[in-house]
N, C-alpha and C positions, 0 to 999 in steps of 0.2 A: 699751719699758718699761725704768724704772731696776731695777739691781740694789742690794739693800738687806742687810745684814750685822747681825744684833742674837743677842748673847747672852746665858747665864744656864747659875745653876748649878741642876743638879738631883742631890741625893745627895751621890757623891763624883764625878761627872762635868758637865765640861762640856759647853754645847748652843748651839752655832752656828745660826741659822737665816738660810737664803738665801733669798732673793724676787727675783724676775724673771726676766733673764737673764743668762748668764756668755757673751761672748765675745770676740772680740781688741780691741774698744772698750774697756774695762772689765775683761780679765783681771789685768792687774796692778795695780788699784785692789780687785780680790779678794784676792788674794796678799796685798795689803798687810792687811787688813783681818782678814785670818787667823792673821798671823803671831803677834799677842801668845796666843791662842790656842794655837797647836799649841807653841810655846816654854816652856808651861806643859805640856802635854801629856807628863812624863816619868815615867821609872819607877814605871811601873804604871797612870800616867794616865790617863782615857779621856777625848776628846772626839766627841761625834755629832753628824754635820752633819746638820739637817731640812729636809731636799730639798722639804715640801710646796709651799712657794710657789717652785721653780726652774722655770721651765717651758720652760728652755731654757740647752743648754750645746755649743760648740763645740768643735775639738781644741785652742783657747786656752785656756780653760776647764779642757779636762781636764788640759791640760800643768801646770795648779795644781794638781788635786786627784793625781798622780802626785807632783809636790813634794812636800804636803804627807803625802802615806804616808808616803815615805820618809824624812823628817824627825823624823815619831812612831816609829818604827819602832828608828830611828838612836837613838833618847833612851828605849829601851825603855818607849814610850805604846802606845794601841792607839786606833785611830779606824773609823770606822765612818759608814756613812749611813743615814737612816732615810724613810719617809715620800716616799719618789719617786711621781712622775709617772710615769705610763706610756710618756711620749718621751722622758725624760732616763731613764730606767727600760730602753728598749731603746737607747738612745746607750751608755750603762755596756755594756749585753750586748756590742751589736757590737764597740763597744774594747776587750772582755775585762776590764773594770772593777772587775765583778764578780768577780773574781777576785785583787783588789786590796786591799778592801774587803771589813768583812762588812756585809751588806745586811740592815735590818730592816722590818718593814712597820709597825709603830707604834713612834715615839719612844720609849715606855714600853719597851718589847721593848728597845731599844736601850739605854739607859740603863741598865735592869737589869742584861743581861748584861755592859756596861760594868764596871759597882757591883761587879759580883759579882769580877771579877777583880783590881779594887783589893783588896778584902777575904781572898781568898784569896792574892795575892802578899804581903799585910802579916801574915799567919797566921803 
């Protein structure tokens, strides 16, 4: 299956959504596909990545979604994922991913508390 990259904004955050799979075929055709994204992602930013349709990611994969934290992070953004799959859901566990990331279970969830901290840094 192709991996497919389509965004939009919801609130005052951005929302990345991935479909298929991520792995060393196609991780850096992700990376790229990301980048204007998380480059916007600064002071106070948020973007949520919508894991629903990922249904699959290898350590190629992650070695992007590790970039790209550290990138939002570096540009004081905040990113987040929402909406996982139960095996890209236990891949995150075991690589400790989850701890990288915050993890929501509905985009809305994510988004919000996204929103919320733009608003509260611009106070």
């Amino acid at each position: 299956m192709r991996m497919e990259v389509s965004a939009e904004r919801r609130e005052n955050t951005g929302v990345v959504a991935v479909r298929g799979r991520i792995d060393h075929l196609n991780a850096t055709a992700f990376h790229d596909a990301l980048k204007p994204y998380l480059e916007g992602c600064r002071d106070g930013n948020g973007l949520v990545l919508d894991l629903s349709g990922l249904d699959y990611i290898s350590s190629a994969g992650l070695r992007i979604f590790m970039i790209a934290a550290k990138q939002v992070r570096t540009g004081n953004g905040r990113i987040a994922v929402a909406q996982m799959q139960p095996l890209v859901r236990e891949i995150f566990e075991i690589s400790h991913f989850h701890l990288v990331y915050e993890i929501f279970s509905t985009l809305d969830e994510g988004v919000a508390a996204l929103g919320r901290a733009v608003e509260i840094t611009a106070a």
